[in-house]
C-alpha positions, 0 to 999 in steps of 0.5 A, spaced: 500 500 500 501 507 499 505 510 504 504 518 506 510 522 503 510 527 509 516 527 514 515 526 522 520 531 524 521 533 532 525 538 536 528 535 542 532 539 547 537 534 549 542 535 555 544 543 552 544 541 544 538 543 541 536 537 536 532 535 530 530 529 529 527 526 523 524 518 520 523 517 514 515 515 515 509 518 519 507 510 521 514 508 522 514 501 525 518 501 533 524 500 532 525 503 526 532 509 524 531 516 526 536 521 523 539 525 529 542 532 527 544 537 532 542 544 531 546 548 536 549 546 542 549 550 549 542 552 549 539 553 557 532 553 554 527 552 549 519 554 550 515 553 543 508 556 543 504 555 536 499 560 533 492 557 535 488 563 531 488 570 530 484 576 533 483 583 531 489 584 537 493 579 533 495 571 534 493 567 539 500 563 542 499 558 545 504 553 548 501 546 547 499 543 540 495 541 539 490 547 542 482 546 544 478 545 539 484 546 534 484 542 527 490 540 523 497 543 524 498 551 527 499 556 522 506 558 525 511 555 531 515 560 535 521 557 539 523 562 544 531 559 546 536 562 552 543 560 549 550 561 551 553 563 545 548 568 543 542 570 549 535 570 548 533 569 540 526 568 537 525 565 532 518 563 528 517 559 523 511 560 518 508 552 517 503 553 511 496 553 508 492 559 507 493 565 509 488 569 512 
C-alpha cells in the first residue's frame, strides 16, 4: 500500500544541544532509524508556543499543540531559546496553508 510522503520531524532539547530529529515515515514501525542532527549546542532553554488563531489584537500563542478545539497543524511555531553563545533569540517559523 501507499505510504504518506510527509516527514515526522521533532525538536528535542537534549542535555544543552538543541536537536532535530527526523524518520523517514509518519507510521514508522518501533524500532525503526531516526536521523539525529544537532542544531546548536549550549542552549539553557527552549519554550515553543504555536499560533492557535488570530484576533483583531493579533495571534493567539499558545504553548501546547495541539490547542482546544484546534484542527490540523498551527499556522506558525515560535521557539523562544536562552543560549550561551548568543542570549535570548526568537525565532518563528511560518508552517503553511492559507493565509488569512
Amino acid at each position: 500500500a501507499p505510504r504518506s510522503t510527509l516527514q515526522p520531524v521533532e525538536y528535542l532539547l537534549i542535555g544543552d544541544r538543541l536537536v532535530r530529529r527526523t524518520r523517514t515515515y509518519v507510521d514508522t514501525a518501533r524500532g525503526a532509524r531516526t536521523v539525529d542532527r544537532i542544531l546548536m549546542e549550549g542552549v539553557r532553554s527552549a519554550r515553543p508556543q504555536f499560533v492557535a488563531g488570530e484576533t483583531p489584537s493579533g495571534l493567539q500563542w499558545v504553548d501546547l499543540w495541539p490547542s482546544l478545539g484546534a484542527v490540523g497543524a498551527p499556522r506558525a511555531l515560535r521557539l523562544e531559546l536562552e543560549t550561551a553563545a548568543f542570549g535570548a533569540l526568537t525565532l518563528d517559523f511560518w508552517i503553511g496553508g492559507a493565509a488569512a
